[in-house]
C-alpha positions in Angstrom: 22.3 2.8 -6.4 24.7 0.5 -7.8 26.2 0.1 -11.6 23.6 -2.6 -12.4 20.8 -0.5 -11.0 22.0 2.2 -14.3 22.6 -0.9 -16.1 19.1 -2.1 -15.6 17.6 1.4 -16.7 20.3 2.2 -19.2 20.8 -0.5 -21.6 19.7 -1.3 -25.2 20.3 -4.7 -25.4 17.6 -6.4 -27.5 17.1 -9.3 -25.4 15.1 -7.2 -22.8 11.7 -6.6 -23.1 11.1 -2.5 -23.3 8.3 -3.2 -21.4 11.0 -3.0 -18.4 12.0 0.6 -19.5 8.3 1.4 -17.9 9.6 0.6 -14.3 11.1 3.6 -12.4 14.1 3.9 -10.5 13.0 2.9 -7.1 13.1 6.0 -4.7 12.6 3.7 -1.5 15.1 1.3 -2.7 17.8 3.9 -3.5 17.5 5.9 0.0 17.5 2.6 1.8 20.9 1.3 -0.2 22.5 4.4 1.1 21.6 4.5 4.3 22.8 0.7 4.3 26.2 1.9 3.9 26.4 4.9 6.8 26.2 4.6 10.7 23.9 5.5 13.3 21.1 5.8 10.8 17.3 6.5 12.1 14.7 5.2 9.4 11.6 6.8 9.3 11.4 5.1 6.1 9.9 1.6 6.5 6.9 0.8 5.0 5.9 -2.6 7.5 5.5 -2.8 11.2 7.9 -3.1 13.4 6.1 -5.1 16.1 6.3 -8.7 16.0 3.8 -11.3 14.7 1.5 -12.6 17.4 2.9 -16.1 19.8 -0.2 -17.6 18.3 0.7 -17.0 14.6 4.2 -18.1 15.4 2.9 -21.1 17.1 0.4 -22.0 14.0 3.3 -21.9 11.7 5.3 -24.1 13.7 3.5 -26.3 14.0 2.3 -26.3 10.3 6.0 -27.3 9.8 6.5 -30.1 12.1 3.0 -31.7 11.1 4.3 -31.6 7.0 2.4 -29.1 5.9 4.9 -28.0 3.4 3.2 -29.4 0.1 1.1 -27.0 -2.0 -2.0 -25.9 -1.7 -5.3 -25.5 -3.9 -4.3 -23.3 -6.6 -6.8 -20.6 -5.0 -5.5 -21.2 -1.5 -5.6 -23.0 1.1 -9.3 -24.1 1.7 -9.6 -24.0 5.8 -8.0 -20.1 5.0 -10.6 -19.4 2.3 -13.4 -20.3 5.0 -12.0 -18.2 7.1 -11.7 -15.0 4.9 -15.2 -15.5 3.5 -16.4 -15.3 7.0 -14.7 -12.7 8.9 -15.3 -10.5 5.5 -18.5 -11.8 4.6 -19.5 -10.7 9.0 -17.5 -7.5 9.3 -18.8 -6.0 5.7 -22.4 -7.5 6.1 -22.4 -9.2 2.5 -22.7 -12.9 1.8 -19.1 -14.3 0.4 -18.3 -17.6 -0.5 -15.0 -19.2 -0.7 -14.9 -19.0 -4.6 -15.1 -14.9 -4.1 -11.5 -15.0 -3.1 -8.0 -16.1 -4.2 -5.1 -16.5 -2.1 -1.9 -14.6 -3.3 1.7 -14.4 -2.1 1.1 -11.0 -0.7 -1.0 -8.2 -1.8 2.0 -7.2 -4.2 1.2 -10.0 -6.5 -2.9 -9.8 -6.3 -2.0 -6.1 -7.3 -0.4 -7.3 -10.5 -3.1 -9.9 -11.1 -5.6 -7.2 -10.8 -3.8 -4.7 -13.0 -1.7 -6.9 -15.7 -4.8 -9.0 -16.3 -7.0 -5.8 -17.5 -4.3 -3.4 -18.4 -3.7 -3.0 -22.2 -3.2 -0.8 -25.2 -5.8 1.7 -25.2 -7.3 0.9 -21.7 -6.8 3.9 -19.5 -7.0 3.9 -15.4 -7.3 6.4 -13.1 -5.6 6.8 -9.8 -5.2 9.3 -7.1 -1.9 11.0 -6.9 0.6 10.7 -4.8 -0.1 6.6 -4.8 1.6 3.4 -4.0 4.5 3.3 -6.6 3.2 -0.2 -7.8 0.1 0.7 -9.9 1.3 3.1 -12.4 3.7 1.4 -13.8 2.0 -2.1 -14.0 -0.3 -0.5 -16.1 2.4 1.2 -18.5 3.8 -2.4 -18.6 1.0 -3.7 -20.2 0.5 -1.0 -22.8 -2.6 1.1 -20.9 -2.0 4.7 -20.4 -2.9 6.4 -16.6 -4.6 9.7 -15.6 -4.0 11.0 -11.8 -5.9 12.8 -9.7 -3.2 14.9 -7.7 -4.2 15.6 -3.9 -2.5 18.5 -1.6 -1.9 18.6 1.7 -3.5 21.1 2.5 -6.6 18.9 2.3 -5.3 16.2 3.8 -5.0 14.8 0.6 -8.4 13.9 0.5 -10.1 12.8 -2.7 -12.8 14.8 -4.3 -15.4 12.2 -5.9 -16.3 14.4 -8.4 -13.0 14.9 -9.6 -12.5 11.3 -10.4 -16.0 10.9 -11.9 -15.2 14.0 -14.4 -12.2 11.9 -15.3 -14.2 8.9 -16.4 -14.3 8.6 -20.3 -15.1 6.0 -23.5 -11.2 4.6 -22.5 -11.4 4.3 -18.3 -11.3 0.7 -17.5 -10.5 1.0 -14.0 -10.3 3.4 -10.8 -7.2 2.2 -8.4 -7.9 3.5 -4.9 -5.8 2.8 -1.7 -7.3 3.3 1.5 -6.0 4.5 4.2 -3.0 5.8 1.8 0.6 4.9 1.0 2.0 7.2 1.4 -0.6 9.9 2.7 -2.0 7.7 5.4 -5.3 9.2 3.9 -8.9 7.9 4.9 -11.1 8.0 2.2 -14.8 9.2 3.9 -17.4 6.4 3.2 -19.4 9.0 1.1 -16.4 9.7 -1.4 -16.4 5.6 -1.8 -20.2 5.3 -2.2 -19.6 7.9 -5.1 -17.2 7.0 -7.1 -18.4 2.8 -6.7 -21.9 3.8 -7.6 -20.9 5.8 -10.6 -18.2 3.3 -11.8 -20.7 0.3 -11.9 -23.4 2.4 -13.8 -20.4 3.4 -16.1 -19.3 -0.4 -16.7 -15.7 0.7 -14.7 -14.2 -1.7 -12.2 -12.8 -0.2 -9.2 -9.6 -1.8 -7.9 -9.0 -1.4 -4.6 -6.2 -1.8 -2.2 -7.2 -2.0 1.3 -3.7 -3.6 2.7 -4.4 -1.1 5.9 -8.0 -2.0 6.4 -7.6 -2.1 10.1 -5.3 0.7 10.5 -7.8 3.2 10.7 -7.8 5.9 14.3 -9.6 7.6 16.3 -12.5 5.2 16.6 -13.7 5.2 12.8 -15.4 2.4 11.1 -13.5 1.4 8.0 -15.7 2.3 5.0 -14.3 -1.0 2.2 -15.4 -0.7 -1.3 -16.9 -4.1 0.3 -19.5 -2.6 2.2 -20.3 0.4 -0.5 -20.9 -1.8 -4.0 -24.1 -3.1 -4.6 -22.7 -6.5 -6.1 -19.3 -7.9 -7.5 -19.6 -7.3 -10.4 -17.1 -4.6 -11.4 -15.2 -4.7 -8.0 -11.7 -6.2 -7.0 -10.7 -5.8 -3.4 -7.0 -6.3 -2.2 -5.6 -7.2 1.2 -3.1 -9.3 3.2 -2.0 -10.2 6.7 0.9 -7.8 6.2 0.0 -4.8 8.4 -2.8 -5.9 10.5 -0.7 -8.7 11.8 3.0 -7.8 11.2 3.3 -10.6 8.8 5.3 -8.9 6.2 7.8 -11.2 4.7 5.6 -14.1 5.1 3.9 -12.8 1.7 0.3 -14.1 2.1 -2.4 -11.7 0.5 -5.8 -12.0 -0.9 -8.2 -11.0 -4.0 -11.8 -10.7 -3.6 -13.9 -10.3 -6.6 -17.3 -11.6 -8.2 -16.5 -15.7 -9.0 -16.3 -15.6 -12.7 -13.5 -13.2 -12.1 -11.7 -15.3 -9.4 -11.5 -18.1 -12.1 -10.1 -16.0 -14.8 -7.8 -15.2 -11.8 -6.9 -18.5 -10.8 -5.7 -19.4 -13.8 -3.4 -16.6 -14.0 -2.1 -17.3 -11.1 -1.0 -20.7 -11.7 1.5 -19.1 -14.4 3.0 -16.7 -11.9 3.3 -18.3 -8.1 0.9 -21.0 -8.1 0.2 -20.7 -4.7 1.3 -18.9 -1.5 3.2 -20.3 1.0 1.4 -23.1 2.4 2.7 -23.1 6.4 1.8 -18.9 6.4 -1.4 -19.6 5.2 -2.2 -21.7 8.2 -1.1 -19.2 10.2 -3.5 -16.6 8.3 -6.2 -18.9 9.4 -4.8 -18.4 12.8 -5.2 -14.9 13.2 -8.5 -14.9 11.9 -9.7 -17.8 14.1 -7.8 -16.0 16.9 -7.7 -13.3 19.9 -8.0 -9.8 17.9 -6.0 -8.4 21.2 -3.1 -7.7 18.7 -4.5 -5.4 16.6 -6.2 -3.2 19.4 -2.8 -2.9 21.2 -1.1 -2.2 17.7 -4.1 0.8 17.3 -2.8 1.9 20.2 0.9 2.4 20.1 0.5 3.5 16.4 -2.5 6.3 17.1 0.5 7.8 20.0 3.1 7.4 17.4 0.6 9.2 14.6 -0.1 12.1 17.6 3.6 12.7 18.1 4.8 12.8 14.8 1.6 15.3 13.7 3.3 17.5 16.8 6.9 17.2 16.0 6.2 18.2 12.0 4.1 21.0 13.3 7.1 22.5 15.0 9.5 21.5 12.2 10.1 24.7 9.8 8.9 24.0 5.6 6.8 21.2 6.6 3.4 21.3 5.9 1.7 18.4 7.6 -2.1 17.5 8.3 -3.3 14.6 10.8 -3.3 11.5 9.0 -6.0 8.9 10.0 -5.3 5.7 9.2 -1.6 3.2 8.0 1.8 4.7 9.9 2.4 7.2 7.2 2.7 11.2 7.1 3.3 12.8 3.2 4.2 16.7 4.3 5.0 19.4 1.7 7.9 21.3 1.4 7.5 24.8 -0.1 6.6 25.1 -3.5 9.7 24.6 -6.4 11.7 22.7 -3.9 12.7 19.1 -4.8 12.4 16.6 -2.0 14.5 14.3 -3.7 17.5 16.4 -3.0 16.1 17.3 0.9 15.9 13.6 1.6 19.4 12.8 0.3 21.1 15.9 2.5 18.7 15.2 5.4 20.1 11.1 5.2 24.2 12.3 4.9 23.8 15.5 7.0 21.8 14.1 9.9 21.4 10.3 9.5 17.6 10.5 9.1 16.2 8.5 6.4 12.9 9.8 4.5 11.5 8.9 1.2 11.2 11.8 -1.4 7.7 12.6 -2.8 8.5 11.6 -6.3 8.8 7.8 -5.6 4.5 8.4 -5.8 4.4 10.5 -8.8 6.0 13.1 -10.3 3.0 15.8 -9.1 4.6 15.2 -5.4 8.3 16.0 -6.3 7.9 19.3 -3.4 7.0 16.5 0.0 8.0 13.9 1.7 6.7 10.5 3.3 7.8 10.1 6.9 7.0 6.7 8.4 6.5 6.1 12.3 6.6 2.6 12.1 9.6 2.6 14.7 9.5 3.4 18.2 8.8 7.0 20.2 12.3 7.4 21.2 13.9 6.7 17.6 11.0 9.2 16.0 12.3 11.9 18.8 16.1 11.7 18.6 14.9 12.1 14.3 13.5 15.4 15.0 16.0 16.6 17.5 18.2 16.2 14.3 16.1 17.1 11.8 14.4 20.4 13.0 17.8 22.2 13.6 19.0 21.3 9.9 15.5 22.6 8.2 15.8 25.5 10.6 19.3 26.1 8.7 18.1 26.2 5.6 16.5 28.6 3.1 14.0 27.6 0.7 12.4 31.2 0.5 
């Protein structure tokens, strides 16, 4: 990282809100800076697909573009795209849904801060799972609430125990943030462990927030247990997703909120004071792969469940690493041994061998001994990685 990033961090002057001071130094941003400036670098670091968008996305944006469709929207979204969420949602979960359940966002990074900044605030406590996607957290720090984790281990796949996160609830819980499958564990959460904590957050007047970005990431056959298909109503529910991962639609930010409809209006008009509305030709194109041939995302299943089978394999062999077989998103989080920092493996693993990894503590400081190794690239590039990376742990000596 650069002098502005310490600058950024660093400095006093009063014309910053200390709010900022809440946001961490970026662990994914400072590992891929570096490896920007070296050679012959392998990334098993990114955190979006790396096949491209379907022809008939393309095509739908296109040719949103050459018929004008550049104005804006609805400030909740695009209405033909609302239709279409409410009814692939409202089929695949087996719950009625309406248009006015749902709010269009540029990605699912900003419907995250909606979420949290809207019901964040001094006093107002949230739990979440540890290690988590390094957005929550501090979102809620931002805004003056206060969070308790629920670490996971490796050693159980980092599965979440229920129980633990009911114990957890007190007078101050406003909200549960769940994420799965994980970022960065690649963790499925077992429908019975979401049927749990739902059912005992409603009865305890707690919303669950959920992030389901990798809904249809999920292997070996399993059926996709959304807080959608576990809550009863609504009511105390706000579910997450985009076109992101399912359709390798990254950076053409267009996400989605789905919540009870006096909630989506309280939304809506936060939104208008932060994006307005998403980008108008994408959207059309989100309508697209909903209205389209679901081919994609079987073939993507595919090449990611022989990606996930290799990389379980190659970890396996590799010496310190404790792995487990993740079952869902493109993401492993091993451990290393016990009292060794993984910040300071991941920068000697990127200048010794050119492989890029992210250290554990960009998800919480609990996870300062792991890892999170991404096979979002292809077989070859995640084999010449571990023909370079096995040799250098076998070198070293964390005993």
């Amino acid at each position: 990282m650069g002098d502005l990033d310490s600058d950024f961090y660093e400095s006093e002057d009063p014309v910053w809100n200390p709010a900022l001071l809440t946001i961490p130094m970026p662990g994914i941003r400072k590992m891929v800076n570096l490896a920007s400036t070296m050679d012959d670098v392998i990334h098993l670091s990114i955190g979006q697909p790396d096949l491209p968008a379907p022809t008939h996305v393309v095509d739908a944006t296109i040719a949103a573009l050459q018929a004008g469709q550049t104005g804006y929207t609805m400030d909740a979204g695009l209405p033909e795209l609302l239709e279409a969420l409410s009814d692939y949602y409202g089929a695949r979960y087996a719950r009625e849904l309406t248009p006015d359940n749902i709010l269009i966002t540029t990605g699912a990074t900003e419907a995250i801060y909606l979420a949290l900044t809207s019901t964040s605030s001094a006093g107002r406590e949230f739990i979440i799972p540890e290690p988590s996607f390094m957005l929550y957290a501090p979102l809620v720090r931002m805004n003056g609430g206060t969070v308790k984790t629920i670490p996971t281990r490796a050693e159980s796949n980092h599965q979440l125990d229920p129980q633990d996160v009911i114990d957890a609830i007190d007078a101050n819980t406003c909200a549960i943030v769940l994420n799965s499958p994980s970022n960065p564990t690649g963790t499925l959460y077992p429908r019975e462990t979401i049927e749990a904590i739902v059912q005992e957050a409603a009865y305890r007047g707690v919303y669950v927030i959920s992030d389901e970005v990798y809904d249809h990431l999920v292997y070996d056959c399993k059926t996709y247990p959304s807080v959608l298909s576990c809550c009863s109503d609504l009511d105390h529910v706000m579910v997450i997703s985009s076109f992101s991962k399912t359709f390798s639609m990254a950076g053409m930010r267009v996400g989605w909120l789905i919540a009870s409809q006096g909630a989506i209006k309280k939304l809506r008009r936060y939104h208008m004071f932060t994006t307005t509305v998403a980008n108008t030709p994408c959207q059309w194109a989100g309508v697209a792969a909903l209205r389209g041939e679901r081919d994609f995302v079987d073939n993507m299943l595919d090449v990611y469940t022989r990606r996930r089978d290799r990389v379980v394999e190659l970890v396996r062999q590799t010496p310190y690493l404790d792995g487990y077989k993740p079952e869902g998103a493109f993401y492993l989080f091993p451990a290393l041994p016990d009292g060794i920092n993984g910040n300071n493996v991941a920068l000697r693993l990127l200048k010794e061998t050119g492989v890029c990894t992210i250290p554990g503590e960009t998800f919480g400081p609990s996870c300062s001994n792991a890892l999170r190794i991404s096979y979002s690239t292809s077989i070859e590039q995640i084999e010449e990685a571990f023909r370079r990376l096995i040799p250098w742990m076998e070198k070293q000596d964390f005993a």
